[in-house]
N, C-alpha and C positions, 0 to 999 in steps of 0.2 A: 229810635233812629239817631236822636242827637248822641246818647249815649255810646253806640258803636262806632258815631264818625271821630268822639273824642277819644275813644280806646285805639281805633286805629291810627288818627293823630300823633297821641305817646308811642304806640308802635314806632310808629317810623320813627320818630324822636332819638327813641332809642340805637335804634339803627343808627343813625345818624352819628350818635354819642358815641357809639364801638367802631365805626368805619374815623371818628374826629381822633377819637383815643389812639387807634393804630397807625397814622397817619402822622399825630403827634410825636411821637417813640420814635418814628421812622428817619425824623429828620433832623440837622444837623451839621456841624462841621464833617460827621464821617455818615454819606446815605448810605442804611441798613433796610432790605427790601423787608417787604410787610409779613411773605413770607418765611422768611430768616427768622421773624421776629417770634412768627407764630410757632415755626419748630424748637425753637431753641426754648419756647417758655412753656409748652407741654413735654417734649421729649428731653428737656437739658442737653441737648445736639447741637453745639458752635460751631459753626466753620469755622469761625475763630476766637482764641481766647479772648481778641480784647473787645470785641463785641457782646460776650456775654459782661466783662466788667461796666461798659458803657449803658448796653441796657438796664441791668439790674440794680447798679449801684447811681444810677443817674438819672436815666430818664424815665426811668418806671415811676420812681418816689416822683418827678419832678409831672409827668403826666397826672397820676392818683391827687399830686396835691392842687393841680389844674382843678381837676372834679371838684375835689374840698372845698376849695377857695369857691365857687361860680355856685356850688349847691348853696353856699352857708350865705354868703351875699345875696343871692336871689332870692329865700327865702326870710332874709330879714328886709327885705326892699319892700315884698311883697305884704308882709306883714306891718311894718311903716306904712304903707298908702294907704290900706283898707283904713287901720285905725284912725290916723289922723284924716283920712278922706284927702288926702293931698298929692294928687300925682306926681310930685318932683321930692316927696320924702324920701329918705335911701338911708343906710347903714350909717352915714356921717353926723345926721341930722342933730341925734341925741348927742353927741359931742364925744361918744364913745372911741370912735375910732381915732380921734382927734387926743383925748387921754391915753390908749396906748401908743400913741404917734411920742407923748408928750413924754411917758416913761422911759421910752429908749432915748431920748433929745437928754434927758437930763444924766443918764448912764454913760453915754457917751460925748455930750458937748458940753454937760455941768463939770465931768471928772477933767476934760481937757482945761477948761476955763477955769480949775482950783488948781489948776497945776501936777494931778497925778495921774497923770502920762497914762491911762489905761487904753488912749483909742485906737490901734491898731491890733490890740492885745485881748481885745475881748471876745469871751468864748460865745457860742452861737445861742447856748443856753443863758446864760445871762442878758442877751436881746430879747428874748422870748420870756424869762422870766418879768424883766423889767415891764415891757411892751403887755403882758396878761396884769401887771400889778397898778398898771397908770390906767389901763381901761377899767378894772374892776375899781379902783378910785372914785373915777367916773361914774360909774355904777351905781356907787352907792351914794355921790352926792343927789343922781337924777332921780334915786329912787326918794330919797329925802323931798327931792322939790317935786315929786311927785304927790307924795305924802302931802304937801300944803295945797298944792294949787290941785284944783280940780277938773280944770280948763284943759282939752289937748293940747287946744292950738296957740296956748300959754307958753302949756309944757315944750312944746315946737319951738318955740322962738326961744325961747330958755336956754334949749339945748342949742339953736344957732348962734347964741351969743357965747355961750361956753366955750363953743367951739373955736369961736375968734379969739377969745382970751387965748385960748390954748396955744393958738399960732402965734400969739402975739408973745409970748413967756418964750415961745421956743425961737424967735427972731430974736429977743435978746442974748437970750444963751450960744446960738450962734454967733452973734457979733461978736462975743467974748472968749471962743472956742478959736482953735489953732484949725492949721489949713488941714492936716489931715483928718482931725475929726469932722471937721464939719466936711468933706469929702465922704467919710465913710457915712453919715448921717444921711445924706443925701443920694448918694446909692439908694439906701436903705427904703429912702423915700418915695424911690419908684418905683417899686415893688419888685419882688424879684420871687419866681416859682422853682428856683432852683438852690443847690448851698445844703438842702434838706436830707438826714439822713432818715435809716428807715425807725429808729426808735423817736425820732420827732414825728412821722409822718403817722405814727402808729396812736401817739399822744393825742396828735391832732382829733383824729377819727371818733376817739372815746371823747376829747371835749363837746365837740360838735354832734354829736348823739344825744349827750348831756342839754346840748341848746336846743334839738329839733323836737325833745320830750314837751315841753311847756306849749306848743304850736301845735302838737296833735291833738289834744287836749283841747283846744279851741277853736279847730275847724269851724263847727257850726256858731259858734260865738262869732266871728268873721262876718260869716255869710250874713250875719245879723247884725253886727254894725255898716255893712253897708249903704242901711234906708236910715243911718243917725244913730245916735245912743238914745232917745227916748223910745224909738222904734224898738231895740235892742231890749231897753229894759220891760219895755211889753211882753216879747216874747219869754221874762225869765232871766235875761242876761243881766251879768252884772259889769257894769264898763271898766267900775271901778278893779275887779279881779283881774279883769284881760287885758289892763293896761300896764299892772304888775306883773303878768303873764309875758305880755309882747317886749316890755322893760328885761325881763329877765332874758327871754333867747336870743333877742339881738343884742345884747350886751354879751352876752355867752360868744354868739357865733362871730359877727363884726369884730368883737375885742380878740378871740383867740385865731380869726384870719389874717387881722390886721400884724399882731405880734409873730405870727409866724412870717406872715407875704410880705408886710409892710403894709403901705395906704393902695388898695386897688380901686381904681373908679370908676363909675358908671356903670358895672354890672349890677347893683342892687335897685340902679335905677330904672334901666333901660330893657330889664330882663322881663319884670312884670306887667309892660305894657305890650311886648311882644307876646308872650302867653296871651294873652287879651287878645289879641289881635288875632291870632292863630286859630285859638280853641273856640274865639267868637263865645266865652263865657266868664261869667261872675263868680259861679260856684267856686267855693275853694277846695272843694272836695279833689277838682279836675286841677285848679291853678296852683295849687301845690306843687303836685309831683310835675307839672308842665313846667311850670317854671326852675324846678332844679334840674330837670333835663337839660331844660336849654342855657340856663346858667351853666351847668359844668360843658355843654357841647362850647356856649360862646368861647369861654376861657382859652379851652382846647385850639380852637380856633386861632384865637389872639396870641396865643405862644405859638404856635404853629406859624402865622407871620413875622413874630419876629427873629425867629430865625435866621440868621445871615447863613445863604448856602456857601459851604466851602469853608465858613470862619467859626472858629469857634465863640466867638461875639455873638449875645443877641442883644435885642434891643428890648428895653426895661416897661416891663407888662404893662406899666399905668399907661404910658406914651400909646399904646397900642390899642388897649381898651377907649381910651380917651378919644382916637381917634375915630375907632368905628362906633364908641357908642352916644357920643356926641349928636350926629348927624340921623341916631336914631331917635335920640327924645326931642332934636326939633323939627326933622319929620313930622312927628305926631302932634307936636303945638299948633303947627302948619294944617293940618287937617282937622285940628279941633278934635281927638278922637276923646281927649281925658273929660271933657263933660259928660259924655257916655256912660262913661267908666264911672265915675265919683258922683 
C-alpha cells in the first residue's frame, strides 16, 4: 500500500515537472502559448519565425538546464545529509562549489588585477573550463583529507573552513580587480540558467550521468547509514568506500553545475527534506528519484518567477531560490522535523 501511495506520489511529481517545464518555455519578455509551443516542437509549424529562434535557441537549453541544475544539486544534498547525518549539509559544504566559485574569480579577477585586460573578453568556455578545474582542485585536496581523517563530521567542518578560505582568497582578488571585472564575476555569482548553448547543455548531461553513476551504486549503502556507520558496517557496508563514493558524485555534480550556473542555493538543501516530507519516507530507493523530481520541478519554478513579464530582464536564480528556499529549511527547524529524519 505504502508502495502504490509512493509510485502515485512520483506520478503526480512528474506531471507536475512537464506542466513546470511548459510553463517555463512559455514565459518571458515575448508570451508564447503552451500550445504554440507544443505544435511547433512535434510538428516544426511556427506561426512565427522568431518564435521558433526564441524557443529553441534559448529557452529550451535554458529550461533542460533548469532540470540539470535542480536534479544534480538535489541529489548531492540528498546524498550529504544521509552521510554526514546532518540536515543543513548541501552541495557547498565540501568547499566544492566554493573551489569552482574560486577558479572563475581567479580567471577573471586575477587576469584583471595583473593587468591583462581579459574580462570582458572571455569566452563562455573558458568560465566553464576554469570553474570544472578549481572545483576538481577541490576534489582532490578533500579527497586527500579524507584519506587522513576518518571522522565525517571532521571531514564536515574541514570542508566549511575551506570554504571560508575560499571566499576569503577571492575578497582579495576582488579588491584588486577593476570595476568591470569584478561586475562580470558577480553576475556570474548569482547564478544564471541562461547564456548556455546547446553543445554546452549537451556536455552538461554526459557529466552529470558520469556523477549520478557512483550514487546508484549505493543506494542501499545509504539506507544503511542511516542507523550510523557501525550499524552500516554490520550489515557489510563499508563507510569508508561510500564516503569516496558520495566525495566523488557530488564533486562531479555540485562542481560541473556550479561552473556551468554559477553558485545556486538552497536547492541541495531544501529539496531533500521536502521529499521527506512528502513521500513520508527514508528509503532511498523512493528519495532518490523524489527528490530529483522535485529538485528539477523547484528550479523550474524559480525561473519561472523570475521572469519579468514584458522585459527581457530576469532576476538572477540564486536571489530567487534564496528566497523561497530559505523560509523552507526554517520551516522545518521550527517544527523540529530533522530529528526524525537523522
Amino acid at each position: 500500500m505504502k508502495k502504490n501511495r509512493s509510485v502515485t506520489y512520483l506520478i503526480g511529481a512528474i506531471v507536475l515537472l512537464i506542466l513546470s517545464f511548459l510553463t517555463n518555455v512559455s514565459l518571458g519578455s515575448v508570451s508564447i502559448s503552451i500550445s504554440e509551443i507544443i505544435t511547433g516542437l512535434f510538428s516544426g509549424d511556427w506561426t512565427k519565425a522568431s518564435y521558433e529562434q526564441i524557443i529553441l535557441n534559448y529557452r529550451l537549453p535554458k529550461a533542460i538546464l533548469a532540470i540539470l541544475a535542480g536534479i544534480g544539486l538535489s541529489i548531492s544534498g540528498l546524498q550529504m545529509q544521509t552521510f554526514f547525518r546532518n540536515p543543513l549539509a548541501g552541495p557547498f559544504v565540501l568547499g566544492i562549489s566554493s573551489g569552482s566559485g574560486l577558479g572563475v574569480a581567479i580567471l577573471i579577477l586575477a587576469s584583471s588585477a595583473l593587468g591583462l585586460g581579459m574580462g570582458a573578453g572571455i569566452n563562455p568556455w573558458a568560465t566553464v573550463i576554469a570553474g570544472t578545474l578549481g572545483a576538481g582542485l577541490v576534489l582532490v585536496i578533500v579527497s586527500l583529507v579524507a584519506w587522513r581523517i576518518k571522522d565525517s563530521m571532521t571531514l564536515l567542518i574541514v570542508g566549511l573552513m575551506f570554504g571560508s578560505a575560499v571566499s576569503a582568497i577571492i575578497s582579495v582578488l576582488s579588491y584588486y580587480s577593476g570595476a568591470e571585472a569584478l561586475k562580470i564575476y558577480t553576475v556570474w555569482s548569482m547564478g544564471s540558467l541562461g547564456g548556455l548553448v546547446w553543445e554546452q547543455v549537451f556536455v552538461l548531461i554526459f557529466i552529470l550521468f558520469l556523477g549520478i553513476i557512483p550514487m546508484i551504486f549505493s543506494i542501499k549503502s545509504y539506507n544503511a547509514m542511516l542507523l550510523g556507520e557501525s550499524y552500516a558496517r554490520s550489515m557489510g557496508i563499508n563507510p569508508t568506500r561510500l564516503r569516496w563514493m558520495m566525495i566523488l558524485s557530488t564533486g562531479i555534480l555540485a562542481g560541473s553545475i556550479t561552473a556551468f550556473c554559477g553558485p545556486i542555493a538552497f536547492i541541495g538543501i531544501a529539496v531533500p527534506h521536502l521529499a521527506r516530507m512528502i513521500w513520508k519516507s527514508v528509503d532511498h530507493r523512493i528519495l532518490f528519484p523524489a527528490s530529483a523530481v522535485l529538485g528539477a520541478t523547484l528550479l523550474l519554478v524559480c525561473d519561472a518567477i523570475g521572469q519579468i513579464p514584458g522585459s527581457a530582464q530576469t532576476l538572477p536564480i540564486n536571489a530567487v531560490t534564496s528566497l523561497i528556499g530559505a523560509p523552507i529549511v526554517i520551516s522545518l527547524v521550527l517544527k523540529k522535523n530533522f530529528s526524525k529524519e537523522f
